[in-house]
C-alpha positions in Angstrom: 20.6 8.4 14.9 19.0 11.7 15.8 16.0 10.8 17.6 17.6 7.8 19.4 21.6 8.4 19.8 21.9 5.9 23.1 20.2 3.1 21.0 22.4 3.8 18.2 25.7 3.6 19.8 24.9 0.1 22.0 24.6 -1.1 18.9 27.8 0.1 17.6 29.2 -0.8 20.5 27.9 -4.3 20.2 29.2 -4.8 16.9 27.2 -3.4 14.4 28.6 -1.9 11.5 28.0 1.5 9.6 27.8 1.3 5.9 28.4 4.8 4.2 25.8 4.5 1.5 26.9 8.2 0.5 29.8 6.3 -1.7 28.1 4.6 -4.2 25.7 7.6 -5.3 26.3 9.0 -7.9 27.8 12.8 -8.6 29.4 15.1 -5.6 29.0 14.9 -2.7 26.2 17.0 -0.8 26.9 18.2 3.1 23.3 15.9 3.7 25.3 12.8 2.3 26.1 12.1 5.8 22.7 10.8 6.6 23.2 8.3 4.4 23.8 5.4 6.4 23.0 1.9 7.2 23.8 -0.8 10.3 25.1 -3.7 9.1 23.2 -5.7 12.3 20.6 -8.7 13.0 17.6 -8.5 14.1 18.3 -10.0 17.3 20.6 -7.3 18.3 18.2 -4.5 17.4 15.9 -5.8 19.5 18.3 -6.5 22.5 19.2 -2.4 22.4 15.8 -1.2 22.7 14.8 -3.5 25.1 17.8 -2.5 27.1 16.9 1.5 26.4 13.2 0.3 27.3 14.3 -1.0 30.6 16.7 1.7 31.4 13.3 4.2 31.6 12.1 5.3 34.8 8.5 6.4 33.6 8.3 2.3 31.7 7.4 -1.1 33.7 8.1 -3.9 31.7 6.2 -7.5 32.0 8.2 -10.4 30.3 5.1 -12.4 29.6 1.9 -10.5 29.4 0.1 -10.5 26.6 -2.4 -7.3 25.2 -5.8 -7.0 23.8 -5.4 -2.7 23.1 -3.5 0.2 23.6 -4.2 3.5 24.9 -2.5 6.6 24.7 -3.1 10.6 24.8 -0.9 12.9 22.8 1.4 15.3 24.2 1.7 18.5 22.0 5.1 19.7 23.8 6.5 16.0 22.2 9.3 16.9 19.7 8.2 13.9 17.2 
């Protein structure tokens, strides 16, 4: 939710469903409980939303059928992950 809100809500927008897993733990409830949260959603529709966040990218070119033998990559230290 945090890291990707835009993904999040196309699939809630979609159809996918939020699941309040806070409920069925035991004791009170803690201010963190919130987090506690899963999409009802196939896999199909996960996939669909990233693609479409994917292709919504500037700084991203997207090939439909190329395939890969490696990945490169250099580290950016002002990255927030």
């Amino acid at each position: 939710m945090r890291r990707f809100p835009d993904v999040y809500q196309s699939l809630l927008d979609a159809g996918a469903m939020e699941y309040d897993c806070a409920r069925i733990v035991p004791g009170d409830r803690l201010p963190e409980d919130r987090e506690l949260v899963a999409l009802a959603v196939r896999r199909p529709l996960i996939e669909w939303a990233l693609r479409q966040a994917v292709l919504g990218e500037r700084n991203v070119e997207v090939f439909a059928s190329a395939s890969g033998h490696g990945a490169a990559w250099t580290a950016r230290r002002d990255s927030a992950y």
